[in-house]
N, CA, C and O atoms as CSV, one atom per row, in Angstrom:
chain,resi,resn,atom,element,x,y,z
A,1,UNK,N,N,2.289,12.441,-2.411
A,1,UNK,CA,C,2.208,12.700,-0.997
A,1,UNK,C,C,2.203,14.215,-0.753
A,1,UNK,O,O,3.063,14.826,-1.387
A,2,UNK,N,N,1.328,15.007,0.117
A,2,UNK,CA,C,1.341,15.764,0.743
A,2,UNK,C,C,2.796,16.385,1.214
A,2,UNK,O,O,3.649,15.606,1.638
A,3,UNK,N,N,3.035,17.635,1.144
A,3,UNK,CA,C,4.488,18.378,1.588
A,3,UNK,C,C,5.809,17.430,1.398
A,3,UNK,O,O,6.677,17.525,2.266
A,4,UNK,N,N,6.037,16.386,0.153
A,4,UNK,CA,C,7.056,15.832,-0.161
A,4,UNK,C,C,7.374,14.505,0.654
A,4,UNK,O,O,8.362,13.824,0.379
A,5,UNK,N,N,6.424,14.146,1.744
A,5,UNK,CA,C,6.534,13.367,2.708
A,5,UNK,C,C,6.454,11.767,1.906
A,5,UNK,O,O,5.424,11.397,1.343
A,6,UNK,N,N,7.868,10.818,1.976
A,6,UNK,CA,C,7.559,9.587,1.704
A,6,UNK,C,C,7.583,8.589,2.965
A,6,UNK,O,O,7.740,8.588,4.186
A,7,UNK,N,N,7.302,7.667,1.777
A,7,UNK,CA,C,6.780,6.299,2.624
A,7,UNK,C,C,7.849,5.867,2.428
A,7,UNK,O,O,8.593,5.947,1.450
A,8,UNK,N,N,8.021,5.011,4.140
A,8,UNK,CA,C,8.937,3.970,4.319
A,8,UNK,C,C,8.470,2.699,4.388
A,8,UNK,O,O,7.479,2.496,5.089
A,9,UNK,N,N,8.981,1.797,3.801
A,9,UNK,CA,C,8.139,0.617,4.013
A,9,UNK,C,C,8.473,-0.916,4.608
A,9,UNK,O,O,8.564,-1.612,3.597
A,10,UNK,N,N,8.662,-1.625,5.595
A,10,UNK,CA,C,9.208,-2.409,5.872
A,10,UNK,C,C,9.233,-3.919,4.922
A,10,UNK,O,O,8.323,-4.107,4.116
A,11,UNK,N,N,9.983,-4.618,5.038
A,11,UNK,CA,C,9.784,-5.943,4.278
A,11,UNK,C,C,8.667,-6.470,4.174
A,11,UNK,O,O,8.520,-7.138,3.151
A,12,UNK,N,N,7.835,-6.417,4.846
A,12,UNK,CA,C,6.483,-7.646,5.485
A,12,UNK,C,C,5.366,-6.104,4.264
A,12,UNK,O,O,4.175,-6.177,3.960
A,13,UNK,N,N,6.050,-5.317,4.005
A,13,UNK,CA,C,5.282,-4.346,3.187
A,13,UNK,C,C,5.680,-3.803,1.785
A,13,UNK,O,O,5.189,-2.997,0.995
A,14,UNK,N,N,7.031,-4.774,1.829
A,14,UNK,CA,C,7.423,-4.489,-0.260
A,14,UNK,C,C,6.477,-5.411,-1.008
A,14,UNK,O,O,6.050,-6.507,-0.645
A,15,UNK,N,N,6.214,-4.667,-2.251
A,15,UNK,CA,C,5.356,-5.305,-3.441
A,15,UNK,C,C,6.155,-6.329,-3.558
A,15,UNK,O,O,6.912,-5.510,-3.038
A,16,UNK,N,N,6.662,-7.127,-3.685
A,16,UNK,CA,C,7.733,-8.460,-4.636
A,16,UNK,C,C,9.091,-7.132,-4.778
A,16,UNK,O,O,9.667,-7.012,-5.859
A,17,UNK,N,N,9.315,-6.596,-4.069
A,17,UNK,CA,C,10.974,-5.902,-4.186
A,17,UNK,C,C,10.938,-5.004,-5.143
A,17,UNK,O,O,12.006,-4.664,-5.652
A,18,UNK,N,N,9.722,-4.437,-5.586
A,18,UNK,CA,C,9.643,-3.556,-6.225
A,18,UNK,C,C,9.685,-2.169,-5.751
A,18,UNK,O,O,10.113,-1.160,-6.311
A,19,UNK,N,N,9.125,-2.342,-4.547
A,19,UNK,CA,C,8.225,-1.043,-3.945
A,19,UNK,C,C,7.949,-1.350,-2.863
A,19,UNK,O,O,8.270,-2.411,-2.327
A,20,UNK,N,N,7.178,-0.282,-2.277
A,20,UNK,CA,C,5.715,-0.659,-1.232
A,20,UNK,C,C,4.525,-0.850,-1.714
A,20,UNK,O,O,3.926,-0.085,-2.470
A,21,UNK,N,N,4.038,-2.176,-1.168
A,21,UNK,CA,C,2.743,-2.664,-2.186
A,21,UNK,C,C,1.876,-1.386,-2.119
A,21,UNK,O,O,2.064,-0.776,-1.066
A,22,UNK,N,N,0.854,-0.733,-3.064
A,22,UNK,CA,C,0.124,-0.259,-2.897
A,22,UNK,C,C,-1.043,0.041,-1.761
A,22,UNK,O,O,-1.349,1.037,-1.106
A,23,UNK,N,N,-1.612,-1.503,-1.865
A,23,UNK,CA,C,-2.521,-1.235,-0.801
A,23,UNK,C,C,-2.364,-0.624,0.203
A,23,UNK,O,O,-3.012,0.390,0.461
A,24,UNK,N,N,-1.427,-1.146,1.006
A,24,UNK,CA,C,-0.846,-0.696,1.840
A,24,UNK,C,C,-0.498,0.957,2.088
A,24,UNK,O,O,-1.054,1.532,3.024
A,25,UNK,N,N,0.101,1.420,1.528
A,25,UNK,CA,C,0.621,2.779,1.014
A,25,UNK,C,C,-0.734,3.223,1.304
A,25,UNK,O,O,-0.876,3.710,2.425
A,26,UNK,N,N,-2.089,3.152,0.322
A,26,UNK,CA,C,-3.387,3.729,0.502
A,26,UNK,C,C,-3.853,3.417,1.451
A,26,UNK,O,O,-4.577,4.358,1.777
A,27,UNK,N,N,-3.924,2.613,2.205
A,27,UNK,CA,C,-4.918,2.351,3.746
A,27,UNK,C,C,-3.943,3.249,4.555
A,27,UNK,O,O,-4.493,4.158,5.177
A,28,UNK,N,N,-2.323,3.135,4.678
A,28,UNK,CA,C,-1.904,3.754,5.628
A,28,UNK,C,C,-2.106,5.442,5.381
A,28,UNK,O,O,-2.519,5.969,6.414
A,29,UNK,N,N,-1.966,6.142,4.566
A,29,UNK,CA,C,-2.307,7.347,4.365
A,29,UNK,C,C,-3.710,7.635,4.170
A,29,UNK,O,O,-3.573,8.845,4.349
A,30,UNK,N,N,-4.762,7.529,3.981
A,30,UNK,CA,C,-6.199,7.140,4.561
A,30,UNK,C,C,-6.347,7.146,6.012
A,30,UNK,O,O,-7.050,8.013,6.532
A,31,UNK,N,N,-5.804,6.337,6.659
A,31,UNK,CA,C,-5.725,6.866,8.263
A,31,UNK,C,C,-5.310,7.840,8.131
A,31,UNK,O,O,-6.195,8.593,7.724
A,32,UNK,N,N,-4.253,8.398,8.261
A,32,UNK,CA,C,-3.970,9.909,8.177
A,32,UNK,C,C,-4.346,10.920,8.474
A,32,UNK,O,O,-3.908,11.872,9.120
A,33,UNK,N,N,-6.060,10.449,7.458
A,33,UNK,CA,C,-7.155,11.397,7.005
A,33,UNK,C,C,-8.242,11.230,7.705
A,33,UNK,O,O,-9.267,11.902,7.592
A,34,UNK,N,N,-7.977,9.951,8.767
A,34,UNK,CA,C,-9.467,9.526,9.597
A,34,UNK,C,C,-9.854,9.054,8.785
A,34,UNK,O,O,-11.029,9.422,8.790
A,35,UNK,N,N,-9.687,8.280,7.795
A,35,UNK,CA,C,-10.904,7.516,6.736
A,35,UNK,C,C,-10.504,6.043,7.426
A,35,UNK,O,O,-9.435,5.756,7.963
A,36,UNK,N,N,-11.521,5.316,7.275
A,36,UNK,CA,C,-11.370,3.845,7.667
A,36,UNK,C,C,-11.717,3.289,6.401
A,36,UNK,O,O,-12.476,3.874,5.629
A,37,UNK,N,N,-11.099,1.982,6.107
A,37,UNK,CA,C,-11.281,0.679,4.782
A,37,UNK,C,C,-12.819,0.444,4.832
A,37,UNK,O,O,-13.397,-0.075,5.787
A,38,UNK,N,N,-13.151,0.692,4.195
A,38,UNK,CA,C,-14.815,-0.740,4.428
A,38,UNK,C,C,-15.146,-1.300,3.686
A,38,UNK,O,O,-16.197,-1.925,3.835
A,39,UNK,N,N,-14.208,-1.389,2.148
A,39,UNK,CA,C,-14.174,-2.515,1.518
A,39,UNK,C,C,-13.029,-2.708,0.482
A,39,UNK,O,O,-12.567,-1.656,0.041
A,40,UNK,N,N,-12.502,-3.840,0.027
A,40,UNK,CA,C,-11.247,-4.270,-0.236
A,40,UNK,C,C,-12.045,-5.674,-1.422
A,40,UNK,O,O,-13.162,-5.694,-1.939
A,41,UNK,N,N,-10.898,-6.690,-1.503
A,41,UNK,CA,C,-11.539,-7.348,-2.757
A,41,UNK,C,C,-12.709,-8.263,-2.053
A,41,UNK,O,O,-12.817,-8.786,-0.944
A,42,UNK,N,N,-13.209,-8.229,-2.766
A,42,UNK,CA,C,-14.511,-9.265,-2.996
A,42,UNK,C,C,-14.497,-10.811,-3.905
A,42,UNK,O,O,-13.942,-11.167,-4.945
A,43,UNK,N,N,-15.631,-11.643,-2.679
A,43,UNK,CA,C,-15.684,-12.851,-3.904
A,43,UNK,C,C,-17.082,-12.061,-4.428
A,43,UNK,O,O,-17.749,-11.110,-4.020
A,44,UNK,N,N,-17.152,-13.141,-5.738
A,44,UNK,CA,C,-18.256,-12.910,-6.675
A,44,UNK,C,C,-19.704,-12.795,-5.527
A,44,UNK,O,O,-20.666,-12.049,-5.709
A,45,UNK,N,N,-19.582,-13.423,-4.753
A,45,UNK,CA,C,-21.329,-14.344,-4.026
A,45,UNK,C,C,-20.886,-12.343,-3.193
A,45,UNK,O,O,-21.422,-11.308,-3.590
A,46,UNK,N,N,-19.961,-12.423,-2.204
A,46,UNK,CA,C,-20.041,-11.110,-1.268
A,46,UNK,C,C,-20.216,-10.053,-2.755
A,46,UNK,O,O,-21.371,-9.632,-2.705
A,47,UNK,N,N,-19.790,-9.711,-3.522
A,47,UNK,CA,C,-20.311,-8.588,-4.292
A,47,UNK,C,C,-21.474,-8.540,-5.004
A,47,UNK,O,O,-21.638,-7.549,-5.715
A,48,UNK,N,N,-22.207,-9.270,-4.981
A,48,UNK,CA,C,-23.407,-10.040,-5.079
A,48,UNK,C,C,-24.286,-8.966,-4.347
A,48,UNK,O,O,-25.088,-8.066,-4.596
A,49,UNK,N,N,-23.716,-9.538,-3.390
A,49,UNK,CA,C,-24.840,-9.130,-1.873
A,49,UNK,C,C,-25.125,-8.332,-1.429
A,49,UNK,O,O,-26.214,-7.973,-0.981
A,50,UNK,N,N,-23.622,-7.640,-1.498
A,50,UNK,CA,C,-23.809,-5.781,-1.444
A,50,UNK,C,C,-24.054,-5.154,-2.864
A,50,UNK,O,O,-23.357,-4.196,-3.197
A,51,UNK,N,N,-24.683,-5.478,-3.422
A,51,UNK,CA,C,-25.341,-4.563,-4.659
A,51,UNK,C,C,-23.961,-4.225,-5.703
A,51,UNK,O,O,-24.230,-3.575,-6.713
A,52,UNK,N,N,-22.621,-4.607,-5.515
A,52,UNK,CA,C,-21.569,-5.092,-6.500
A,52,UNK,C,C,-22.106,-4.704,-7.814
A,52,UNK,O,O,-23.233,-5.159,-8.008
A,53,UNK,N,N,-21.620,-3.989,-8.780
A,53,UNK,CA,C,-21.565,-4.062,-10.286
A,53,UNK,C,C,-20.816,-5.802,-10.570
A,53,UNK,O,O,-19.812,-6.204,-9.981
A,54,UNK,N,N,-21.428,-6.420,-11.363
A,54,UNK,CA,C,-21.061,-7.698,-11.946
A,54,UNK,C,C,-19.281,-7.739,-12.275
A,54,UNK,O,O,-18.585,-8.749,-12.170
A,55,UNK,N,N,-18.846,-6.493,-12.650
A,55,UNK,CA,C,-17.303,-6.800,-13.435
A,55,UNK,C,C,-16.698,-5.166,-12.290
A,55,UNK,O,O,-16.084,-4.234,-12.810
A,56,UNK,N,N,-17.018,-5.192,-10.955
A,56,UNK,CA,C,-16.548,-4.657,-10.103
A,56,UNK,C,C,-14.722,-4.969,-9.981
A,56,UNK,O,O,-13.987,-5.953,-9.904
A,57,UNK,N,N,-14.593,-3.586,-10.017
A,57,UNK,CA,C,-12.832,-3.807,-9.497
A,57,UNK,C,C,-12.552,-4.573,-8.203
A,57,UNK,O,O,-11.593,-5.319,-8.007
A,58,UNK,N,N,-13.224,-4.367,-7.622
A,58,UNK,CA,C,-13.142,-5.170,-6.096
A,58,UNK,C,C,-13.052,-6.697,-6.310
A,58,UNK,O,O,-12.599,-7.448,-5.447
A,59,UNK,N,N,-13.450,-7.061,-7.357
A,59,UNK,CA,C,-13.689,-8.476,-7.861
A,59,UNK,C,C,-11.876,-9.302,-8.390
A,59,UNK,O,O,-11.508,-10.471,-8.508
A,60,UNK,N,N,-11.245,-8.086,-8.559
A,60,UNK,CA,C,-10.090,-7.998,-8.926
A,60,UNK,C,C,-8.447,-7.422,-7.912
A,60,UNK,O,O,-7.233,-7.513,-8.091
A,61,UNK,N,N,-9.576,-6.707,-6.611
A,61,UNK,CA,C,-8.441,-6.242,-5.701
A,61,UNK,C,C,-7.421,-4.926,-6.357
A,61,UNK,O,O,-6.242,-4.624,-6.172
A,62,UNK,N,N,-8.583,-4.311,-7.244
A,62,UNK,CA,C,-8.484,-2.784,-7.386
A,62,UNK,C,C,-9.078,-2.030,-7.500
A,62,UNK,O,O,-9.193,-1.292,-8.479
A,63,UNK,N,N,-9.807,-2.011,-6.178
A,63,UNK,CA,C,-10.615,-0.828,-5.590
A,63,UNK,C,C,-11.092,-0.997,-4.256
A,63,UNK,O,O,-11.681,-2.016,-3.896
A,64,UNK,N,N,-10.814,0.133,-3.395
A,64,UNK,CA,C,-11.160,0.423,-2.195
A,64,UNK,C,C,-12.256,1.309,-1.914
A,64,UNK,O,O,-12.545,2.371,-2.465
A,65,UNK,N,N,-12.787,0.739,-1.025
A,65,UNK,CA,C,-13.597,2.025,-0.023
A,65,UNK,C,C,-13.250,2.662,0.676
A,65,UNK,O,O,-12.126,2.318,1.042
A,66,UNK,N,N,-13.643,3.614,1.206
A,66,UNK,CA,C,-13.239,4.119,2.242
A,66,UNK,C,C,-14.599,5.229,3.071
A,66,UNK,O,O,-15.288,5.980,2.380
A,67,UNK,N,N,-14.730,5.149,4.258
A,67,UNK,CA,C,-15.986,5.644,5.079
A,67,UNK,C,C,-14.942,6.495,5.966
A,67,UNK,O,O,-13.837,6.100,6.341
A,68,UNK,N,N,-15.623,7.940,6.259
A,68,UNK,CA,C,-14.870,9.003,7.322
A,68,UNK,C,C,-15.338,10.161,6.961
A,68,UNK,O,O,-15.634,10.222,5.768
A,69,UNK,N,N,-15.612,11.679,7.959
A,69,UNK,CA,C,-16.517,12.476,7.854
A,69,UNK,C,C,-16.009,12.956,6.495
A,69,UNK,O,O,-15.019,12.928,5.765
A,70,UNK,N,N,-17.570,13.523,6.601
A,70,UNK,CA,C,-17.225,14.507,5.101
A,70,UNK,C,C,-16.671,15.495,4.789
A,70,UNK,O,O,-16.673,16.048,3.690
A,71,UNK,N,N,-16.104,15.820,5.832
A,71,UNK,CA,C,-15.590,17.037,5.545
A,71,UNK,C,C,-14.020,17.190,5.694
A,71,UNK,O,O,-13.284,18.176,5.707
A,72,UNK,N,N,-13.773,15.686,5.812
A,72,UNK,CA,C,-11.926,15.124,5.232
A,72,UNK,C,C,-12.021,14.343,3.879
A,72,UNK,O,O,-11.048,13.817,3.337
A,73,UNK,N,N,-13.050,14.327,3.489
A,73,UNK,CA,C,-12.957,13.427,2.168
A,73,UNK,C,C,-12.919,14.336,0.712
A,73,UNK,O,O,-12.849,13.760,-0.374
């Protein structure tokens, strides 16, 4: 994190009591930045469709997109 700043995370947002799930953690700091999600996991047929690599992380629910100007990214 940026200048030492952590995350707090409510129940409805711990990994299994480990943590704060990831995802989460990354979409909320992504706003931050003005970036918006525009893609998250995929079935096989939707990664298909959008031109998907066959053994895509998205296929697995580790890997994000993210769309917002270029000149915060």
């Amino acid at each position: 994190m940026a200048d030492g700043q952590t995350i707090h995370a409510n129940a409805s947002e711990v990994n299994e009591g480990i943590g704060p799930d990831p995802a989460y953690v990354l979409e909320t700091e992504a706003k931050r930045f003005g970036l918006r999600l525009t893609s998250g996991k995929r079935s096989p047929e939707h990664n298909a469709s959008v031109g998907g690599v066959p053994h895509s992380h998205h296929l697995t629910d580790t890997a994000r997109d993210f769309a917002g100007d270029a000149d915060k990214m």
